[in-house]
C-alpha positions as CSV (number, residue, x, y, z in Angstrom):
1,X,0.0,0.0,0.0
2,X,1.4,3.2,-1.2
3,X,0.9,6.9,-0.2
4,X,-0.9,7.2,-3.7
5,X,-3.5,4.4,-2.8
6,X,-4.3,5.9,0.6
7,X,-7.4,8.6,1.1
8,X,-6.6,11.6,2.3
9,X,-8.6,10.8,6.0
10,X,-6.3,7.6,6.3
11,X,-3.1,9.6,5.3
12,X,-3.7,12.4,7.8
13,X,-4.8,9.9,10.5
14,X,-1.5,8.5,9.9
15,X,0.9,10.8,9.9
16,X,-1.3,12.7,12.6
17,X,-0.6,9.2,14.8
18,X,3.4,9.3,14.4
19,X,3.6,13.1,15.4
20,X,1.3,12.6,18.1
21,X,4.0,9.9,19.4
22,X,6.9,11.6,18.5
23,X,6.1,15.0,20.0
24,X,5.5,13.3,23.0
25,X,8.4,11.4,23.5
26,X,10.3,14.2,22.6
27,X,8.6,16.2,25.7
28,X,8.6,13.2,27.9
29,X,12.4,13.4,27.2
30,X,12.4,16.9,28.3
31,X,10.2,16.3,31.6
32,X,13.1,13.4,32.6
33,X,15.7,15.8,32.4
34,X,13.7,18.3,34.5
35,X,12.9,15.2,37.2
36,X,9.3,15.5,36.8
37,X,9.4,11.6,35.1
38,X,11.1,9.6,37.4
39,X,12.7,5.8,37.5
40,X,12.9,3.9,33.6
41,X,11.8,5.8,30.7
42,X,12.5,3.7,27.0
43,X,11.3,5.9,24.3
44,X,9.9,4.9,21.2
45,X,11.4,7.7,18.8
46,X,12.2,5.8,15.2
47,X,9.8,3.4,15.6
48,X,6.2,5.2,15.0
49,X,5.4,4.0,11.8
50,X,4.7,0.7,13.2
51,X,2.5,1.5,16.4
52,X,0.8,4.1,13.9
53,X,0.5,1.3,10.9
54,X,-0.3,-2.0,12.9
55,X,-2.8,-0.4,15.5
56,X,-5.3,1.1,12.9
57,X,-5.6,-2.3,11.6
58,X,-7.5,-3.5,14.9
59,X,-10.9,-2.9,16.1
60,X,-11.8,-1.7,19.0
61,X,-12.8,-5.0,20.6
62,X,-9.8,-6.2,20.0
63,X,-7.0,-6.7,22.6
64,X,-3.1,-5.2,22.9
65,X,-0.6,-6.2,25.0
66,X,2.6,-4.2,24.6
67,X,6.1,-4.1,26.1
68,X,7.8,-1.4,28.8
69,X,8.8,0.7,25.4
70,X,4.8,1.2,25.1
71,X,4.0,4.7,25.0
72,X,2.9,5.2,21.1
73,X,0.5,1.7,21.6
74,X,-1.4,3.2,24.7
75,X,-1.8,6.9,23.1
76,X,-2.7,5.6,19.8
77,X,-4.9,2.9,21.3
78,X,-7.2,5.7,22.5
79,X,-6.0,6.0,26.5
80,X,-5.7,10.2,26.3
81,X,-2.2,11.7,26.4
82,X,-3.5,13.4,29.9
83,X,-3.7,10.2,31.9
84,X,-0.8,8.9,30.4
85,X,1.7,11.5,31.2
86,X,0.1,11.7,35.0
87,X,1.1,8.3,35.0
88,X,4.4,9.2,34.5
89,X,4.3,11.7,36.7
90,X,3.3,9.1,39.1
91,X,-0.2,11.2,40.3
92,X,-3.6,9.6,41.2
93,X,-4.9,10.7,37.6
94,X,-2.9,8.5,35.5
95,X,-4.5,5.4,33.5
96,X,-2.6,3.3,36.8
97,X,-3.5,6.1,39.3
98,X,0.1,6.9,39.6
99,X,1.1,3.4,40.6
100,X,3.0,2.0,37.4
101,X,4.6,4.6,35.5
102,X,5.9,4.8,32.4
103,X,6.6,0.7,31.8
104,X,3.3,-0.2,32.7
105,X,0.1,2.1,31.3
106,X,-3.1,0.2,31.3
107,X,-6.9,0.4,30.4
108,X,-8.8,-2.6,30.8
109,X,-11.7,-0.2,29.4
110,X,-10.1,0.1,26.1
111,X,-8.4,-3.5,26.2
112,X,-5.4,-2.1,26.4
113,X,-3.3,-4.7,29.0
114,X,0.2,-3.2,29.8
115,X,3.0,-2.2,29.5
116,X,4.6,-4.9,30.7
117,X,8.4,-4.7,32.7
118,X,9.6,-8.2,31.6
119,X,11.0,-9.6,28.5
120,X,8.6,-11.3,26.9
121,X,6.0,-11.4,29.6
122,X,3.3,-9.9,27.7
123,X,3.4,-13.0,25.0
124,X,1.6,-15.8,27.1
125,X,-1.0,-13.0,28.4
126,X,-1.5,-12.8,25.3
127,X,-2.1,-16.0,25.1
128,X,-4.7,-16.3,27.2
129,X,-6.6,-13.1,26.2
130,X,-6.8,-15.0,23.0
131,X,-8.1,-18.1,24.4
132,X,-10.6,-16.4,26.5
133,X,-11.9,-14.8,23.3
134,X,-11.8,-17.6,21.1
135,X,-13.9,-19.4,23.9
136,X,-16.5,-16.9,24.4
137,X,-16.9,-13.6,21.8
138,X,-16.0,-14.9,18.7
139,X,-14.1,-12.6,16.0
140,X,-12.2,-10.5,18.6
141,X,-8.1,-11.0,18.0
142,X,-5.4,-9.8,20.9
143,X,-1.9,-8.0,18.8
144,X,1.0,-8.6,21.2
145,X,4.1,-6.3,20.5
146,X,7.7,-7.3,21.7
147,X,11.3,-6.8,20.5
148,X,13.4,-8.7,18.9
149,X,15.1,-10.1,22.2
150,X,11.9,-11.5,23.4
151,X,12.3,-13.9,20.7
152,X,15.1,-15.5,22.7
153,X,13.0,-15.9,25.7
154,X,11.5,-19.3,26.5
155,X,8.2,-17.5,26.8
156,X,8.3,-16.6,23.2
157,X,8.5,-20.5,22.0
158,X,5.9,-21.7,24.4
159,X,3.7,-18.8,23.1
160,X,3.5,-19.5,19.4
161,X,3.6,-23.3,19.8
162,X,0.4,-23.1,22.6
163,X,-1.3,-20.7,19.7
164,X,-0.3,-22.4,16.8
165,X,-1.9,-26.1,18.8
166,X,-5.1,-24.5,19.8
167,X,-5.4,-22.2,16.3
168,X,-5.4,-19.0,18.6
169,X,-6.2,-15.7,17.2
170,X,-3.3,-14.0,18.0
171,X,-1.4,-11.0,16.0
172,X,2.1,-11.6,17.1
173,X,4.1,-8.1,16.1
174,X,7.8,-8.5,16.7
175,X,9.4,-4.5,16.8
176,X,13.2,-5.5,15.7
177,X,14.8,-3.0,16.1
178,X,18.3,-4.5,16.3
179,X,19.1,-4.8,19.4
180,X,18.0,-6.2,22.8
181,X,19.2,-3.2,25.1
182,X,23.1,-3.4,24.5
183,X,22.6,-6.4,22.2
184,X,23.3,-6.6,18.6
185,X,20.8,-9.1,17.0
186,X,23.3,-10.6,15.6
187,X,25.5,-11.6,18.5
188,X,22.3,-13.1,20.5
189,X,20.6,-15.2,17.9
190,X,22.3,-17.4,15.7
191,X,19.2,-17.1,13.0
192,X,18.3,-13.5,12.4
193,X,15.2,-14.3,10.4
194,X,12.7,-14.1,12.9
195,X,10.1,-15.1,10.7
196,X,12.0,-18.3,10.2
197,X,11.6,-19.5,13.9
198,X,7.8,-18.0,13.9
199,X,7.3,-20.9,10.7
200,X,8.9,-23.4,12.5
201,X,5.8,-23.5,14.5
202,X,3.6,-23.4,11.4
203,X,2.3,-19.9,11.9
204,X,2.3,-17.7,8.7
205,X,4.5,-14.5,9.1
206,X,5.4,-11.7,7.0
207,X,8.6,-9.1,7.2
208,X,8.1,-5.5,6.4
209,X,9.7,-2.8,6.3
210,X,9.0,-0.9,10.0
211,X,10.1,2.5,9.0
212,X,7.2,3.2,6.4
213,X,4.2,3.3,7.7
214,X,2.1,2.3,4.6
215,X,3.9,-1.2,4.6
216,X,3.1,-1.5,8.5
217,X,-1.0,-1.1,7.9
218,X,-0.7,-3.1,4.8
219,X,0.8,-5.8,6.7
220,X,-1.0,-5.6,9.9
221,X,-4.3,-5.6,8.0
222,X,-3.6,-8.5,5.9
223,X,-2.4,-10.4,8.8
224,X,-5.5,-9.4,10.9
225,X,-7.8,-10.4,8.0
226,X,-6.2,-13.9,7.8
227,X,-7.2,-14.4,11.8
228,X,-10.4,-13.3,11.5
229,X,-11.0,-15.2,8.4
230,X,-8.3,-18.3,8.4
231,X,-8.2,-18.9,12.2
232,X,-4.7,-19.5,14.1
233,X,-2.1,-17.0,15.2
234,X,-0.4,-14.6,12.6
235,X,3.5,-13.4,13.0
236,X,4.5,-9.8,11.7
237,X,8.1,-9.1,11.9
238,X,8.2,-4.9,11.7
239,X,12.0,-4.2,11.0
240,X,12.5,-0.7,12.4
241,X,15.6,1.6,14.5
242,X,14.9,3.2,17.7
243,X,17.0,6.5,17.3
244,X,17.2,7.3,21.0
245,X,19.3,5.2,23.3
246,X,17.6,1.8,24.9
247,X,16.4,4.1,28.1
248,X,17.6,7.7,29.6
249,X,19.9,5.8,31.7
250,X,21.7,3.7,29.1
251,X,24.8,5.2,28.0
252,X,25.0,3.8,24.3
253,X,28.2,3.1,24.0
254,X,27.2,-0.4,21.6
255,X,26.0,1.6,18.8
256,X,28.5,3.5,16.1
257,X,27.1,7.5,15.8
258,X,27.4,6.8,12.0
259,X,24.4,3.9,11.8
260,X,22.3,6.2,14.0
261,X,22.6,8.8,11.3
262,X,22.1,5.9,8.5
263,X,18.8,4.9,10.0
264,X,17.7,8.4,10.7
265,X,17.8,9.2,6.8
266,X,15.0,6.9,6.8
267,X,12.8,8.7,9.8
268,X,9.3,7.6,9.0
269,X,7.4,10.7,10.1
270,X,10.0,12.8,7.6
271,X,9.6,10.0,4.5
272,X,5.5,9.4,4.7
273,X,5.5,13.8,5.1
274,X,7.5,14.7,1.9
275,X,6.0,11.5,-0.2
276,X,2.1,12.5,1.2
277,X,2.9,16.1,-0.1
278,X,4.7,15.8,-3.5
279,X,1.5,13.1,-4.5
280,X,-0.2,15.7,-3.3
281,X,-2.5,13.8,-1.1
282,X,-1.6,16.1,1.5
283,X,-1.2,20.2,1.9
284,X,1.5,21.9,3.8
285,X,-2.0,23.6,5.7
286,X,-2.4,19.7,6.7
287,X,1.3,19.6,7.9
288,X,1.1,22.6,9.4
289,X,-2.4,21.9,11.2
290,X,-0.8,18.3,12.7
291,X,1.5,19.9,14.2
292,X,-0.1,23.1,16.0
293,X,-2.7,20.0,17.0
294,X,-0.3,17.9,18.6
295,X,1.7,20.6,20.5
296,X,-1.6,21.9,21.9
297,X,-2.1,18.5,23.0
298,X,1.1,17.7,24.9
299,X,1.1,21.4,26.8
300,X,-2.6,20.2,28.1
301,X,-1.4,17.2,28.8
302,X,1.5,18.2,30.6
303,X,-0.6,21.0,32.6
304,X,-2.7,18.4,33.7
305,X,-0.2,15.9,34.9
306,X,1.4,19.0,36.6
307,X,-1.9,19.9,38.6
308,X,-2.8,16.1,39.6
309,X,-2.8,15.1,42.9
310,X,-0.1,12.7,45.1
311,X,-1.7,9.2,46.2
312,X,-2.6,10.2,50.2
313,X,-0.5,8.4,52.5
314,X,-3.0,6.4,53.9
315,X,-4.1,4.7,50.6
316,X,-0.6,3.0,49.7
317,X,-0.9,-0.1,50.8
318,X,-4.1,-0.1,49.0
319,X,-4.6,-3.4,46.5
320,X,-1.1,-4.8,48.3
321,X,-1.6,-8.1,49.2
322,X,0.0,-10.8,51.6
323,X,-0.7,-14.4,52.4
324,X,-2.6,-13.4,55.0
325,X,-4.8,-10.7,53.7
326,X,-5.6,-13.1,51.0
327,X,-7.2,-15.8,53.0
């Protein structure tokens, strides 16, 4: 699917999507400097054509279950930019109520299941969503996003061969983006094909290009269509750069300055905007308009993270349970 072959709503959705994410990374960045985010922050810069792509492909009674570096999924899964960044401010407003920060945003409301801390974790939840749906609503399909280095996680194998068994309807979207934290792909996994190991469990997969948006949807909607019309799990390998470092406190001293620069000649926000305006499906009024939109956004966003309240004292053992409580 090419810029030329999208509408015009579709192509400003899109693009509206990745500058929504970006600009708000970007300012999140900003807010960590400042200490007003505290602990882990992994930021998704690079890699917005794929949240942006995959995630319009879905309905809204489907189900996600994303990874720690899950930001872009929550906004563009509907959760509103002003509960997510109280979250990360750690007040009582966020989407978590201030108890799970940035790694782990949720709205069981919108069937959005974390933000997930662990390698890999979020890949038999998945699992289970998918069985729980298959068992009792039908034509509803969970997407579960993880890097590349979940694939070398036990969790990963048990996953697709438990959905490939019971014909689950699972949208398995692997973000490689090279590296697991410090790791080079290539020094971890002796078969870089990660589509390879996903048909060694007899699940169809497909590699696309992550950094152009158009290929993501065109992907993530074929794939969806086959689970909804084949049965069985699907694999989506999305092969995409994160241009920031793994999280603010990683050093990134495993990456060479000049690939960075390589991979951010391709930025995805940068390619879809100049190809959108010379096919003229889009104005520089649209650009323009995105933009203003998204910056008024993340200032109300932050102003209302700034104004939230501190959990009271008395309420933090709230929901913490013991042995003995639990009996």
């Amino acid at each position: 699917m090419t810029p030329a072959l999208l509408n015009h709503e579709l192509t400003l959705g899109l693009l509206s999507d990745m500058v929504r994410v970006r600009r708000m990374e970007e300012r999140c960045a900003e807010l960590y400097g400042q200490t007003k985010i505290r602990g882990f922050l992994h930021l998704y810069v690079g890699q917005e054509a794929v949240a942006a792509g995959s995630l319009r492909a879905l309905g809204p009674d489907d189900a996600v279950v994303a990874t720690y570096r899950e930001h872009a999924h929550a906004l563009l899964r509907g959760i509103p930019m002003t509960a997510i960044m109280a979250e990360m401010f750690g007040k009582r407003e966020g989407c978590s109520r201030g108890r799970g920060g940035s790694m782990h945003l949720f709205d069981a409301a919108r069937r959005f299941y974390g933000g997930n801390a662990i390698v890999a974790a979020g890949l038999p939840l998945a699992v289970g969503l998918a069985l729980a749906d298959a068992t009792q609503h039908g034509n509803r399909l969970t997407a579960c996003y993880f890097g590349d280095g979940a694939v070398a996680e036990g969790a990963f194998h048990e996953s697709l061969n438990m959905a490939a068994l019971w014909q689950l309807p699972v949208l398995f979207c692997c973000e490689n983006n090279l590296y697991a934290m410090g790791t080079a792909l290539s020094r971890a996994q002796s078969q870089t094909d990660l589509t390879a190991k996903a048909a060694s469990y007899r699940v169809p997969t497909l590699a696309v290009d992550g950094m152009d948006v158009t290929a993501c949807h065109g992907a993530a909607r074929e794939a969806a269509a086959h689970i909804r019309t084949e049965g069985g799990p699907f694999f989506v390998e999305f092969r995409t750069y994160r241009f920031r470092a793994h999280s603010m406190f990683d050093p990134e001293l495993y990456r060479d300055k000049a690939e960075v620069e390589h991979w951010r000649t391709r930025d995805p926000i940068s390619q879809f905007t100049a190809t959108s305006l010379q096919d003229g499906t889009l104005a520089p009024d649209d650009v323009t308009a995105i933009e203003e939109t998204a910056e008024r956004e993340i200032d109300d966003a932050v102003a209302f993270a700034e104004a939230g309240t501190w959990e009271d004292v008395e309420d933090l053992e709230r929901d913490v349970l013991t042995p003995e409580s639990a009996r």
